[in-house]
N, C-alpha and C positions, 0 to 999 in steps of 0.2 A: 639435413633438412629435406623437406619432403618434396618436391617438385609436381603438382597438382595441376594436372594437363587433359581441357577438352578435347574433341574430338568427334567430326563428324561427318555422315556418308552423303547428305544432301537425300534426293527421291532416289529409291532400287526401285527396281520392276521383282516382282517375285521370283522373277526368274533367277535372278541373283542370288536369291535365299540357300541354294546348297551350296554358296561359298562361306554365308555366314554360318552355315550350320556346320561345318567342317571343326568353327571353331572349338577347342578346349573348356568348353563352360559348360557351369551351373546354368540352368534357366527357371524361372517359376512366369506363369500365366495364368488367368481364367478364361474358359468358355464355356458354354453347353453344357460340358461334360463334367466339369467343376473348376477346382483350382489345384491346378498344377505342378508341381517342386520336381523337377528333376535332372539326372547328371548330367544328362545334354541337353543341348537346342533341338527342337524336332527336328526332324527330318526334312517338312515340307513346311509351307506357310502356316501358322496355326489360326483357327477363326478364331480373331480376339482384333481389340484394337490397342495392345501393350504386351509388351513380354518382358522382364528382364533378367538378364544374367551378368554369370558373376567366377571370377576366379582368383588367385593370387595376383592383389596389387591395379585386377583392370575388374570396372563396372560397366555395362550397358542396358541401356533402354533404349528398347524400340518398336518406333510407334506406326501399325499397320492398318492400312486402307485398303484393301484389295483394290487392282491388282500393284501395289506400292508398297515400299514401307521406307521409312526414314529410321537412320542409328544415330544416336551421341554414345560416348564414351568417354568415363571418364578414366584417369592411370595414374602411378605413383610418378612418372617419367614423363617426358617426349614421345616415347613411343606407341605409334597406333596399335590396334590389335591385328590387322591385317590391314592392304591394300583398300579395303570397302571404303576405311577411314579415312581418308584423303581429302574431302573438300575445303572442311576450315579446321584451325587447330587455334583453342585458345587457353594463357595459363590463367587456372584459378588459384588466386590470392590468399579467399577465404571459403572453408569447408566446415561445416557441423556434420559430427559424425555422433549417431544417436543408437541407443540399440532399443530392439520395437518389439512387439510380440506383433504375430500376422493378425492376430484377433484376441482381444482378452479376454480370458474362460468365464467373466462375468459379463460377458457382451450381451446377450437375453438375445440378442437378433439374430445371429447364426449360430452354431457350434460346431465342433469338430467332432467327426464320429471318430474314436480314436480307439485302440486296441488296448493299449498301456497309457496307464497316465499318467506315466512321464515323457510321453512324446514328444519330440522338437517343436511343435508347431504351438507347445504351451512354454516354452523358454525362452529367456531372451537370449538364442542364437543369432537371428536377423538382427543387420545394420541397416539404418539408412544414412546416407551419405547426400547432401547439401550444398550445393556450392550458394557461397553469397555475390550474388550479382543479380543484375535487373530484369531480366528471363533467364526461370531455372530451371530444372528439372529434376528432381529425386531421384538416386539410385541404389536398389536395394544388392543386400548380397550379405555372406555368414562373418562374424565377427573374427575367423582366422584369414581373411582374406587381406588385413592391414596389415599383418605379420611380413 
């Protein structure tokens, strides 16, 4: 049985950000520049007010203010993803775990300029993850990451 555990950092200062970004994730965001998918967490703060990443077994979201940002995380375990997680830990009971498309190709309001069209971003690779309790949060991440 699965052991479904939050997790979270309270306020960082940005300055903290290349401890987060150290870590081993996926991440996807939008800014300016568009939207996001990629094998790490940037480097530095990114202009957005959400990012979320994703690896085997651990999800995060995190949500940034300049010059702040606050993490949850959720995991299959007890365990944080690093030291950042430390403030409160709490177990979740109940979880919906759902698979999404990032945008569906009959959306009419945006589209994906896309090269092949069988790109990932028209599949349902992406999960979101749910927990059921009275404030919650969504966490996204690829459907082998429950594995």
């Amino acid at each position: 049985m699965t052991t479904w555990t939050l997790h979270a950092t309270g306020r960082r200062d940005t300055t903290d950000w290349p401890d987060l970004a150290r870590l081993p994730l996926h991440a996807a965001w939008a800014d300016n520049d568009g939207f996001h998918i990629s094998d790490h967490l940037p480097a530095t703060t990114p202009r957005t007010t959400h990012l979320w990443a994703w690896t085997r077994q651990q999800w995060l979201r995190i949500r940034i203010d300049h010059p702040h940002w606050w993490g949850a995380a959720l995991t299959t375990d007890t365990t944080a993803p690093s030291q950042l997680f430390t403030t409160a830990t709490e177990p979740v009971e109940h979880l919906t775990i759902e698979a999404i498309l990032h945008w569906p190709p009959s959306a009419g309001e945006i589209a994906q300029r896309t090269v092949h069209p069988g790109d990932a971003l028209t599949g349902y690779r992406m999960i979101s993850l749910s927990p059921t309790r009275a404030r919650t949060a969504t966490f996204y991440g690829t459907q082998d990451t429950t594995r």
